[in-house]
C-alpha positions as a Markdown table, in Angstrom:
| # | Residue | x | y | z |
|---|---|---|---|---|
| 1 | Unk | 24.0 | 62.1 | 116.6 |
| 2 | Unk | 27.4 | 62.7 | 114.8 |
| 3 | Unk | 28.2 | 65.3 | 112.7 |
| 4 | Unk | 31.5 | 65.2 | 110.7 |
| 5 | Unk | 33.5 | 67.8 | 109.8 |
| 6 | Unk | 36.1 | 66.7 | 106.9 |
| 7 | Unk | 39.9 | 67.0 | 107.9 |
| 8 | Unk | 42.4 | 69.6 | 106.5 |
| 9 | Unk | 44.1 | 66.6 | 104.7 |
| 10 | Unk | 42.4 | 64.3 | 102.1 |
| 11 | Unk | 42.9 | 60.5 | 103.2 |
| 12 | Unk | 41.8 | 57.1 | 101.6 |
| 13 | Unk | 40.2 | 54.2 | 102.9 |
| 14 | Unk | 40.8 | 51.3 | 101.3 |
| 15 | Unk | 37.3 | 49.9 | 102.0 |
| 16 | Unk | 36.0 | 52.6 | 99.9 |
| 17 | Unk | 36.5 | 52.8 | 96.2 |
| 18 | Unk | 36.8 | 56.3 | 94.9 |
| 19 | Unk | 37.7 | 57.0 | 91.3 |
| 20 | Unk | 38.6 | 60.8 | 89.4 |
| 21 | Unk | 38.2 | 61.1 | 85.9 |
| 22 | Unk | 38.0 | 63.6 | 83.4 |
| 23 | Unk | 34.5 | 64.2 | 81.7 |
| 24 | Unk | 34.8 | 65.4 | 77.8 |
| 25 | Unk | 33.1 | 68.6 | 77.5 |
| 26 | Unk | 30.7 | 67.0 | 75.2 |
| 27 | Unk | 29.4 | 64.1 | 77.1 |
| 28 | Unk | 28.3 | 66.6 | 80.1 |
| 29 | Unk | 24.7 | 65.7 | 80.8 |
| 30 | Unk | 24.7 | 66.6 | 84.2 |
| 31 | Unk | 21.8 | 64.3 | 86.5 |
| 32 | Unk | 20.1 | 66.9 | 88.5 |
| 33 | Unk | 20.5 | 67.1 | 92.3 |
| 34 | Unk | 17.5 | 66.0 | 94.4 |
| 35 | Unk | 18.2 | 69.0 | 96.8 |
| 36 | Unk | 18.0 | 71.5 | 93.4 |
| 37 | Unk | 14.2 | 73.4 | 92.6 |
| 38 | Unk | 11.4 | 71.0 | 91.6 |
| 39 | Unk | 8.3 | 71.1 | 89.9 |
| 40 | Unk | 6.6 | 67.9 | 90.5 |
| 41 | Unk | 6.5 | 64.6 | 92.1 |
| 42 | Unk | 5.7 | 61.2 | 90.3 |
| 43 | Unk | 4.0 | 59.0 | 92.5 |
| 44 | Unk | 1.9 | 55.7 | 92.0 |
| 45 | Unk | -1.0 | 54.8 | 93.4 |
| 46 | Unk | -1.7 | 51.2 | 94.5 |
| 47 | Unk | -4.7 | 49.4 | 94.1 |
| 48 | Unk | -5.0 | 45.6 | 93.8 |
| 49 | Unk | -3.3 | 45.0 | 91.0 |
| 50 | Unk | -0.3 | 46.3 | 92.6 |
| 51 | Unk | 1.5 | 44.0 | 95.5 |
| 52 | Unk | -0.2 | 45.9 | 98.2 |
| 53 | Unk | -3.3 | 43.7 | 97.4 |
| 54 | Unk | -4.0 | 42.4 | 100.5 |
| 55 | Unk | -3.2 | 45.6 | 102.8 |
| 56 | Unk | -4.6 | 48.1 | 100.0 |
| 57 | Unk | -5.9 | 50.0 | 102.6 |
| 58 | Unk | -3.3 | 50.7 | 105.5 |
| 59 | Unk | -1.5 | 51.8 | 102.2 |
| 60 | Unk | -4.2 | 54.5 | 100.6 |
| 61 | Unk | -3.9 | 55.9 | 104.3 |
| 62 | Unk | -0.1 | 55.5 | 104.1 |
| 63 | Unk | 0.4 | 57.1 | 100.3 |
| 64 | Unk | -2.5 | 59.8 | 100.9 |
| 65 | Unk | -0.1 | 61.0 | 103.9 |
| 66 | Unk | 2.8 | 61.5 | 101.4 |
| 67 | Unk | 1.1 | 62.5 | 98.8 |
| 68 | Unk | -0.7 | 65.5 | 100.8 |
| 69 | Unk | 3.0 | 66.3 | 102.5 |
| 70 | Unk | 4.3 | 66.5 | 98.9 |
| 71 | Unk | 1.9 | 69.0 | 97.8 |
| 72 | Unk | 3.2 | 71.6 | 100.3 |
| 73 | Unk | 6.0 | 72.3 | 98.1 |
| 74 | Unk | 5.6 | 70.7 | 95.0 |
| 75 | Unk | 3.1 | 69.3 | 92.6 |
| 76 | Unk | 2.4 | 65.8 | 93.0 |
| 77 | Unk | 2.0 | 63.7 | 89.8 |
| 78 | Unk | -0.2 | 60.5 | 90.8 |
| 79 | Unk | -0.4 | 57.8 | 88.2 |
| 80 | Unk | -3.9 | 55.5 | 88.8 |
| 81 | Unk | -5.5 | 52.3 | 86.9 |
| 82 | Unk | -8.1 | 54.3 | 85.8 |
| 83 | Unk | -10.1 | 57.6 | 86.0 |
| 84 | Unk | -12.9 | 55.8 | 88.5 |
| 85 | Unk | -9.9 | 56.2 | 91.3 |
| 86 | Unk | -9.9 | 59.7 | 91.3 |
| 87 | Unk | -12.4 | 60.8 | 93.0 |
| 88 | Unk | -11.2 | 57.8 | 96.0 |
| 89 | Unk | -7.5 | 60.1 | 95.7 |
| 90 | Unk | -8.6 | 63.6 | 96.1 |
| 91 | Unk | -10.6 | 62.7 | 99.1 |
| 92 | Unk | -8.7 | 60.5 | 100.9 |
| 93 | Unk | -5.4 | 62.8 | 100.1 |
| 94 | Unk | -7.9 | 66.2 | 101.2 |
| 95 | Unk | -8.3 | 64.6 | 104.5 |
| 96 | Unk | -4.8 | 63.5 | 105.1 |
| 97 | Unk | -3.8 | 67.6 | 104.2 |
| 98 | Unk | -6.5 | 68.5 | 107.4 |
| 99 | Unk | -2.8 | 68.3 | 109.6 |
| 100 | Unk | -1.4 | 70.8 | 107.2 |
| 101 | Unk | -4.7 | 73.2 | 106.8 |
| 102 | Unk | -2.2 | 76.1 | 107.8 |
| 103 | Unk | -0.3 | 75.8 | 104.8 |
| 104 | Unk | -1.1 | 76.4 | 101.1 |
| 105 | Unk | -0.8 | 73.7 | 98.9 |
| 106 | Unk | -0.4 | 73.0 | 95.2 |
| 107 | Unk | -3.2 | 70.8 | 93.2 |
| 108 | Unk | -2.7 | 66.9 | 92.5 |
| 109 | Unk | -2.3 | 65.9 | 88.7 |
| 110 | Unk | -3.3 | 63.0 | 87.5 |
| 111 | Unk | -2.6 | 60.2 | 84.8 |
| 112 | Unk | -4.1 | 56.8 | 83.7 |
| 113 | Unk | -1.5 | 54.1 | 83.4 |
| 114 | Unk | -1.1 | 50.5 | 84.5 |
| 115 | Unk | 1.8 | 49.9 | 86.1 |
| 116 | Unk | 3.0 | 46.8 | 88.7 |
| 117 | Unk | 3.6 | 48.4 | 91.4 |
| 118 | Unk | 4.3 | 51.6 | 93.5 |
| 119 | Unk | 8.1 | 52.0 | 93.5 |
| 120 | Unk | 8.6 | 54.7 | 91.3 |
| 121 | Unk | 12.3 | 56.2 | 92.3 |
| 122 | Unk | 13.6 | 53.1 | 90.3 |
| 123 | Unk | 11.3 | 53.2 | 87.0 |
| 124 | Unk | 10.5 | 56.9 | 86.7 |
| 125 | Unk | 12.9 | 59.0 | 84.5 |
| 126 | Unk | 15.8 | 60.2 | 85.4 |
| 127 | Unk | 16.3 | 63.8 | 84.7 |
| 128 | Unk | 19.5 | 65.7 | 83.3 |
| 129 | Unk | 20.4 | 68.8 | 81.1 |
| 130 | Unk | 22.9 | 70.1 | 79.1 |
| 131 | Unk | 23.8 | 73.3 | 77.5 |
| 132 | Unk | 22.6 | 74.1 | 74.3 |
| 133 | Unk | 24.8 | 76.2 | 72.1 |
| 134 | Unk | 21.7 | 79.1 | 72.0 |
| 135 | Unk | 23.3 | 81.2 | 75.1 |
| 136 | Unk | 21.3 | 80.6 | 78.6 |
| 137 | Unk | 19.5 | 77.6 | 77.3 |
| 138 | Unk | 19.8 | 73.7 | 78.1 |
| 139 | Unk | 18.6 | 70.6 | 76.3 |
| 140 | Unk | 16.4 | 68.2 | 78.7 |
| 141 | Unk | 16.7 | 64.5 | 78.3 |
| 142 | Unk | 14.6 | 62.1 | 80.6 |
| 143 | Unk | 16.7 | 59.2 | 81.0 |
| 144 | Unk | 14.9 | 55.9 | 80.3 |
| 145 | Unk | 16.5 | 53.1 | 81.5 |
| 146 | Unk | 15.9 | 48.9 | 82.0 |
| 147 | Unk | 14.2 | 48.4 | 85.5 |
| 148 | Unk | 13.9 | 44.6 | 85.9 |
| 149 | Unk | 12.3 | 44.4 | 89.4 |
| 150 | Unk | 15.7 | 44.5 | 91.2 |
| 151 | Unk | 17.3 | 42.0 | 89.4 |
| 152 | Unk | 14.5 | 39.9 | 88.6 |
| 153 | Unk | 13.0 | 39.7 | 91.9 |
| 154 | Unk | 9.4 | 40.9 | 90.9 |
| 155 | Unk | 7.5 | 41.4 | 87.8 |
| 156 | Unk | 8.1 | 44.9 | 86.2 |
| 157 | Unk | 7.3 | 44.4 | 82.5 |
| 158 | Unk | 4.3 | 47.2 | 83.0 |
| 159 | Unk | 7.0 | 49.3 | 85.3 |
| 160 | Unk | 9.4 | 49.3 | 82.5 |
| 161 | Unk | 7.0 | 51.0 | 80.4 |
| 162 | Unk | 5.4 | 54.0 | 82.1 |
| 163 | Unk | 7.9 | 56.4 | 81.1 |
| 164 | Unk | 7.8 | 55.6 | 77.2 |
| 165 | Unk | 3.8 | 55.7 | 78.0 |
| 166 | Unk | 3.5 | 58.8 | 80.0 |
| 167 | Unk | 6.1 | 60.4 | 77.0 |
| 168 | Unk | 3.3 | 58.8 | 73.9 |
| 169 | Unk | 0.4 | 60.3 | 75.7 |
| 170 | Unk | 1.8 | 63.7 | 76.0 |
| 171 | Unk | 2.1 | 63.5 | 79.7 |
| 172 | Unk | 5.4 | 64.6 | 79.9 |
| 173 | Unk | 4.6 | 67.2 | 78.1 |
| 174 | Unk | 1.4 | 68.3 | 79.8 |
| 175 | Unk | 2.0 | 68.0 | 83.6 |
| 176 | Unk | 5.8 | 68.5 | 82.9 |
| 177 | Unk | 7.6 | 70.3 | 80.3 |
| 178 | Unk | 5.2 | 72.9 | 79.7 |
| 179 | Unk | 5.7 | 74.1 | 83.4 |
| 180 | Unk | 9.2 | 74.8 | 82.4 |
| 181 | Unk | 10.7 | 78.4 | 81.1 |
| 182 | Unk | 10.4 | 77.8 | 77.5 |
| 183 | Unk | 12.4 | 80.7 | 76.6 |
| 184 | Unk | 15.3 | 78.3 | 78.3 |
| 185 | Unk | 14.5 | 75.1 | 77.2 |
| 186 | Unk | 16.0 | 74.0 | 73.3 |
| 187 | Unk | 14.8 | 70.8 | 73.5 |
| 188 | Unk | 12.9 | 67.4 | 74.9 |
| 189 | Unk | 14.0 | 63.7 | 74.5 |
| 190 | Unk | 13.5 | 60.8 | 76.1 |
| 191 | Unk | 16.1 | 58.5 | 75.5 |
| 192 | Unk | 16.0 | 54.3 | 76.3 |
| 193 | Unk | 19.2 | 52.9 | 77.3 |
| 194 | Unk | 20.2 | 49.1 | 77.1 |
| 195 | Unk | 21.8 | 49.3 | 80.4 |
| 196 | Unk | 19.6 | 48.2 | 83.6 |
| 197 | Unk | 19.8 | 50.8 | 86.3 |
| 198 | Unk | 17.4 | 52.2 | 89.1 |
| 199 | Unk | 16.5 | 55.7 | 90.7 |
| 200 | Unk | 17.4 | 54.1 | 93.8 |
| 201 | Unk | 20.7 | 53.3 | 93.4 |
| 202 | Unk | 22.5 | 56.7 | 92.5 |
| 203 | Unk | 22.9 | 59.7 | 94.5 |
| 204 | Unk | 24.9 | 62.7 | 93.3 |
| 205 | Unk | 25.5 | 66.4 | 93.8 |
| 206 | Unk | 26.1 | 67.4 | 89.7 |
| 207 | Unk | 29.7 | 66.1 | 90.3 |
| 208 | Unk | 30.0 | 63.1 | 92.7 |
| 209 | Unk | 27.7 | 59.9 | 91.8 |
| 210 | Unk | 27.6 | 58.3 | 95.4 |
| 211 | Unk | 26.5 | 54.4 | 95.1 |
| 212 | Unk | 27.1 | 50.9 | 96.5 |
| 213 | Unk | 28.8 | 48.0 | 94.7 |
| 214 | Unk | 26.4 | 45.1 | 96.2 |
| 215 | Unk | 23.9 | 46.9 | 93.6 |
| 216 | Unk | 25.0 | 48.1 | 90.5 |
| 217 | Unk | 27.9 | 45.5 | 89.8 |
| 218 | Unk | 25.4 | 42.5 | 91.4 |
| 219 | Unk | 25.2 | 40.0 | 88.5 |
| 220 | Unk | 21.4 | 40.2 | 88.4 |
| 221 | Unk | 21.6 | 43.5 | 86.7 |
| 222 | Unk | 24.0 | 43.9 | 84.2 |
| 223 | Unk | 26.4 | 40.9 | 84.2 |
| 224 | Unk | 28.8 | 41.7 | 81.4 |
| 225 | Unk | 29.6 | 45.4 | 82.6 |
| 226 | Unk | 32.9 | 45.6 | 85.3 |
| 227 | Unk | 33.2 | 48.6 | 87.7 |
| 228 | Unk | 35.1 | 50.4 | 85.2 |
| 229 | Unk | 32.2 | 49.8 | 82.2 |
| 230 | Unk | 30.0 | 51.4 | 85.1 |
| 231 | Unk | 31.5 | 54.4 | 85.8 |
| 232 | Unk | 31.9 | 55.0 | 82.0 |
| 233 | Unk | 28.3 | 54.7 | 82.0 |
| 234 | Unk | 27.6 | 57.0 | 84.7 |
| 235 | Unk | 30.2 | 60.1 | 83.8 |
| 236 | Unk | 28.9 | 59.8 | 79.8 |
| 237 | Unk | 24.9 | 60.1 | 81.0 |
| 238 | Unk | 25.5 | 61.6 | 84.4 |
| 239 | Unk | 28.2 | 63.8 | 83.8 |
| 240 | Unk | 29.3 | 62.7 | 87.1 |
| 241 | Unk | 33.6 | 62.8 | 87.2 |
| 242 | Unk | 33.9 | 61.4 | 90.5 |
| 243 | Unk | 32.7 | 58.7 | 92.5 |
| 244 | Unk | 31.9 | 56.8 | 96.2 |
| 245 | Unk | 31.5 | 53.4 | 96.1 |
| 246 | Unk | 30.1 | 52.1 | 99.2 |
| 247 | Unk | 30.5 | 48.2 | 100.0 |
| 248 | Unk | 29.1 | 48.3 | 103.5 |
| 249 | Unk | 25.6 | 48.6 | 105.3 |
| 250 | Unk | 23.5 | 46.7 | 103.6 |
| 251 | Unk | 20.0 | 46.6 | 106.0 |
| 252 | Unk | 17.8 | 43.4 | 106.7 |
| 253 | Unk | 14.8 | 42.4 | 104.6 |
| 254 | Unk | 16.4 | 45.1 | 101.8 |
| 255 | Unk | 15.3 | 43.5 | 98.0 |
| 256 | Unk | 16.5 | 46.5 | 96.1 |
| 257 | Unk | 20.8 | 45.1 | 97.2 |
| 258 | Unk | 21.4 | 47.6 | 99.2 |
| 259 | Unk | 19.8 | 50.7 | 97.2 |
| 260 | Unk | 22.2 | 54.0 | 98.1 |
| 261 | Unk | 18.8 | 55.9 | 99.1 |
| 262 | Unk | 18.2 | 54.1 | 102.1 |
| 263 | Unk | 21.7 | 54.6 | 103.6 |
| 264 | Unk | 24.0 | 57.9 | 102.7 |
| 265 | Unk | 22.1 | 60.9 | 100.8 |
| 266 | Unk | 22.7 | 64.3 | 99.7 |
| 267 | Unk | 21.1 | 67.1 | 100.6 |
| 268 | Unk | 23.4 | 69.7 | 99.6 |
| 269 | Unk | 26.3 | 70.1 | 97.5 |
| 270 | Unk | 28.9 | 69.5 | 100.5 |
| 271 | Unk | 26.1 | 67.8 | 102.8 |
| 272 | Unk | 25.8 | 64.1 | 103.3 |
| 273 | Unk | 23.0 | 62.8 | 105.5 |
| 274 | Unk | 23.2 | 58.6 | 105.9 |
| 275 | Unk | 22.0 | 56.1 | 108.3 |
| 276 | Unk | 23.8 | 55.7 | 111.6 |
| 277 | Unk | 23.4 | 52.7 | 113.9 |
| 278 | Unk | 24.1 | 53.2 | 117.6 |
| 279 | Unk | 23.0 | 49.9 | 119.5 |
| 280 | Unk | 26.0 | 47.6 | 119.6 |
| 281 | Unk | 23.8 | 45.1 | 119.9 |
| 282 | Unk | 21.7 | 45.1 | 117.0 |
| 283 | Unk | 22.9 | 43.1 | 113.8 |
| 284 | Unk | 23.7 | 46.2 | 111.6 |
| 285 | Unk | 26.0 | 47.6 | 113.5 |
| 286 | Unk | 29.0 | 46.5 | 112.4 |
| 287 | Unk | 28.2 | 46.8 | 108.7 |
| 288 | Unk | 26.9 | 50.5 | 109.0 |
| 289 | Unk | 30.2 | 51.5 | 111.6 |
| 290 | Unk | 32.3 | 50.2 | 108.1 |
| 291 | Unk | 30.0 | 51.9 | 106.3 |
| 292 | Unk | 30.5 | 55.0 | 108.3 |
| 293 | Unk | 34.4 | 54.9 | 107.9 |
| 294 | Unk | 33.9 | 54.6 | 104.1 |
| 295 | Unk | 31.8 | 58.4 | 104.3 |
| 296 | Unk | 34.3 | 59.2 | 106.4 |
| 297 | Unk | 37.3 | 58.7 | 103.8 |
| 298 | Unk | 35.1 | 60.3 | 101.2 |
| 299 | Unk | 34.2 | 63.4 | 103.4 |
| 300 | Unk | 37.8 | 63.9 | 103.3 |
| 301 | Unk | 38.5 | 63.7 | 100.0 |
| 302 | Unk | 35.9 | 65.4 | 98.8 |
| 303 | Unk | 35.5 | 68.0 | 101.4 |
| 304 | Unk | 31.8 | 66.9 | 102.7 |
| 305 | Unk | 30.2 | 67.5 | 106.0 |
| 306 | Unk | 28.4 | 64.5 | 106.9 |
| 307 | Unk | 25.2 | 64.2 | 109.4 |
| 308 | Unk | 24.5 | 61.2 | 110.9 |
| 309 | Unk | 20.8 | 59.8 | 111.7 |
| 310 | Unk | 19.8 | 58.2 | 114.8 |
| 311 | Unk | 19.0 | 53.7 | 114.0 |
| 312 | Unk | 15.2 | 53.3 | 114.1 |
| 313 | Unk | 14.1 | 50.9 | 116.6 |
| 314 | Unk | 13.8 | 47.2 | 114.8 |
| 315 | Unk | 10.5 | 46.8 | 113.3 |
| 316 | Unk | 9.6 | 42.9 | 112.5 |
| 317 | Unk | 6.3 | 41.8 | 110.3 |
| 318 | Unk | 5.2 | 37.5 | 111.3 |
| 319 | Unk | 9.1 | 37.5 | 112.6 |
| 320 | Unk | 10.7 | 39.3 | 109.4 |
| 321 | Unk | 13.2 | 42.1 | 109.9 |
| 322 | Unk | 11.7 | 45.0 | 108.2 |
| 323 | Unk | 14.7 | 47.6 | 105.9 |
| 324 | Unk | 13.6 | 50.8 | 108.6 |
| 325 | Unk | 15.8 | 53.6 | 107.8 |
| 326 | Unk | 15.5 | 57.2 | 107.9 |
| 327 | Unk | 18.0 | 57.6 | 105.4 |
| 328 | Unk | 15.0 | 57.3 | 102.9 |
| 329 | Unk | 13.6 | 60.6 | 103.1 |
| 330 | Unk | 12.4 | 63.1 | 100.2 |
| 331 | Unk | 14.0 | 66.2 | 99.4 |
| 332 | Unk | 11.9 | 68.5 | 98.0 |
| 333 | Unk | 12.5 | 72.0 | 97.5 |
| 334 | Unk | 13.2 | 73.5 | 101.2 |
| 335 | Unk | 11.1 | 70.4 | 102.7 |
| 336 | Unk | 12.6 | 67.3 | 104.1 |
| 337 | Unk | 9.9 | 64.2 | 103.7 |
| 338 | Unk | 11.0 | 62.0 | 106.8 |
| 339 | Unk | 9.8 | 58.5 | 107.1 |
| 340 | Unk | 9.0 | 57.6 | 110.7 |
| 341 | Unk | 8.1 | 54.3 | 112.3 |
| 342 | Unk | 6.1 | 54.8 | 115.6 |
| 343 | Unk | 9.5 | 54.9 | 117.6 |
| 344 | Unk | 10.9 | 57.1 | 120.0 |
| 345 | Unk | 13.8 | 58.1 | 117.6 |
| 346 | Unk | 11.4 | 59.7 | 115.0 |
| 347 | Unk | 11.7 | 62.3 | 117.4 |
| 348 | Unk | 15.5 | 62.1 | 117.6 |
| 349 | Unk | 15.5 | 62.4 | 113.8 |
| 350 | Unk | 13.4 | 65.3 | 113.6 |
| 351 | Unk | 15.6 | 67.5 | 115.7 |
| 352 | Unk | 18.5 | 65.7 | 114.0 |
| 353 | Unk | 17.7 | 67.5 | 110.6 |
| 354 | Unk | 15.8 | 70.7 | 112.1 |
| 355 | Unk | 19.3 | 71.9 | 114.1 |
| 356 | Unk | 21.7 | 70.5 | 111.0 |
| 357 | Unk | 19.4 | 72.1 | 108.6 |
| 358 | Unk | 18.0 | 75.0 | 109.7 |
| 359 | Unk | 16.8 | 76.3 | 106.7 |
| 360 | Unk | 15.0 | 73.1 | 105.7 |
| 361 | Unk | 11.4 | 72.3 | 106.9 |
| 362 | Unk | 11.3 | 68.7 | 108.3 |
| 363 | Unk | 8.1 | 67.2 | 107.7 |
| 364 | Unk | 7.4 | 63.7 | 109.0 |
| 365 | Unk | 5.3 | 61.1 | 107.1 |
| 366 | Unk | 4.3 | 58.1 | 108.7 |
| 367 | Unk | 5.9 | 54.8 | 107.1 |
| 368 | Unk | 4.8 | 51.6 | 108.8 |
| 369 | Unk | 3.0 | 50.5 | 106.4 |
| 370 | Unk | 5.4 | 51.4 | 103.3 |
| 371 | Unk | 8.2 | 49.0 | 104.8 |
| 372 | Unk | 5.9 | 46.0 | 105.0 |
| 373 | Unk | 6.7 | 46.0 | 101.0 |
| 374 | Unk | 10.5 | 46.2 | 101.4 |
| 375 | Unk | 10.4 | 50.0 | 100.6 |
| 376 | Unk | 9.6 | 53.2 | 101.9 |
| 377 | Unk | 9.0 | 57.0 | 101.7 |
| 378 | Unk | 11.9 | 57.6 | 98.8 |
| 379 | Unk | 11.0 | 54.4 | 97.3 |
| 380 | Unk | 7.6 | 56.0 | 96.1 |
| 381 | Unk | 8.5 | 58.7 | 94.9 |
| 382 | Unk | 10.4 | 60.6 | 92.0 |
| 383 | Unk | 10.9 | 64.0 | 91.4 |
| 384 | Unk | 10.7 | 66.5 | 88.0 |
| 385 | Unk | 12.9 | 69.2 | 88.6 |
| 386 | Unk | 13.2 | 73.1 | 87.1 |
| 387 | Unk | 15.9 | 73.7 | 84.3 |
| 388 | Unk | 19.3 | 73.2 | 86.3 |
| 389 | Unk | 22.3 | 75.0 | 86.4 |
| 390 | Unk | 25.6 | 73.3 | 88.1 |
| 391 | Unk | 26.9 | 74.9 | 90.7 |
């Protein structure tokens, strides 16, 4: 697979929207990196409530798999209906971890909560910090936004409460905040915004927010805010002063409109890994070669090394073109979470991300099951990091 190396000279693509603007010292909330140190993972579990009713339990086997790859380097955090399913969790995750007896791993947390369904990297909180005006400590705001089930696709009126449930209950505070360095942390909010926006949708490294326009400026989200009330949005809460817009590679059978996470993620602070596809004669290929170009213009102007993935092989479900993409891994602390799909380029990717990133461990996590529901490994997952520092 490609790996690209940015040119000496910036250059611009006109496909690819890219905008620099200064961020008042003020307003910098800075939205922490996935790649930066974490403490836990929020995950949901489903049960029949949830839309994985009637495969519930492909998708216990599926989620106990990610959950016990998760706790190899980080807590995981797994919300349930009710304290009856606990028991069903901690054995069925204990014998999913027999794969990974070599290694030590770090104790499950639980909460009660209902919720609709599993998706948590677009209703769980997003995470920044600033500085406080103690010296060497930061104010912590989890970032509570409107998640409408991608634009009104799916019910998510249980969803769109966790977080302000989780923060009432003391949650937070238990499995969260109080693992923190106290002597570092001036203070806890979490704040609602008015403004519909997912997980999914953003990636940054502390100064580039990397998204695509098909989501955040799609009608069903926020109809009254432009491209410019956007990105006003995202440098105030984000501190982010530059930005990629991607408007290519949207993948089949994708609800979220072409989420950023399953196509172009960082990794590091000048490392982009996305989604390449290879066979000229699949249907994608055109959109993710314009999609490439538009990295490609961005690498150069903001000196990034991108690292292309190999395409999955198609997966169908009763003739329907399942959203397979590697893209949608989990970073988490020095582990990569990789999403497979029973194909011979699993393999590919593996050794794709183990000689690009040597000092990451590449774990793979089965996934069939996880795109049957339009989603997949990322989708499920959202992370609580340590206090952050920019780079």
């Amino acid at each position: 697979m490609t790996v690209y190396t940015p040119k000496s000279s910036a250059t611009d693509a006109a496909a690819t929207q890219l905008s620099s603007l200064e961020v008042p010292q003020k307003e910098r909330w800075k939205l922490v990196p996935e790649y930066a140190p974490q403490v836990a993972v929020l995950v949901a579990w489903p049960h029949d409530g949830t839309d994985w009713a009637e495969d519930l339990e492909p998708a216990l086997v599926n989620f106990a798999d990610m959950i016990a790859a998760i706790s190899l380097a980080a807590t995981p955090w797994v919300l349930i209906p009710n304290e009856e399913t606990k028991a069903d969790v901690l054995e069925r995750v204990a014998k999913a971890a027999e794969k990974y007896h070599q290694r030590e791993q770090f104790a499950l947390e639980f909460s009660v909560c209902d919720y609709n369904d599993t998706w948590t990297r677009d209703y769980g909180p997003l995470t920044v910090f600033k500085a406080s005006e103690q010296i060497g400590q930061k104010h912590l705001r989890l970032q509570n936004f409107i998640f409408n089930g991608w634009g009104g696709k799916f019910d998510a009126t249980l969803d769109n409460q966790v977080n302000q449930k989780l923060w009432d209950s003391g949650e937070f505070e238990r499995v969260y905040t109080s693992k923190l360095d106290q002597s570092q942390l001036f203070s806890v909010q979490l704040q609602d915004h008015p403004v519909i926006l997912e997980g999914g949708s953003l990636e940054t490294n502390g100064h580039v927010m990397m998204t695509t326009s098909a989501c955040l400026l799609n009608e069903n989200r926020n109809p009254d805010l432009d491209q410019e009330a956007i990105e006003k949005i995202l440098r105030k809460q984000f501190g982010t002063p530059e930005s990629i817009w991607l408007t290519q590679g949207h993948l089949e059978g994708d609800d979220t409109d072409a989420h950023v996470d399953t196509l172009a993620r960082f990794v590091a602070k000048s490392t982009v890994v996305f989604q390449g596809c290879q066979d000229e004669a699949d249907s994608h290929f055109t959109g993710i070669q314009a999609m490439k170009k538009e990295l490609e213009a961005a690498a150069d102007k903001f000196d990034l090394k991108l690292i292309e993935l190999p395409w999955p092989k198609a997966v169908y479900d009763d003739g329907r073109r399942l959203p397979a993409t590697y893209a949608n891994f989990l970073v988490v602390n020095n582990h990569i979470l990789l999403p497979t799909y029973n194909c011979d380029a699993d393999q590919v990717a593996i050794k794709v991300l183990e000689e690009s990133l040597p000092d990451m461990i590449i774990v793979p996590v089965p996934c069939s099951t996880l795109i049957t529901n339009n989603g997949s490994l990322h989708c499920s997952t959202m992370q609580l990091p340590h206090i952050w520092t920019p780079l």
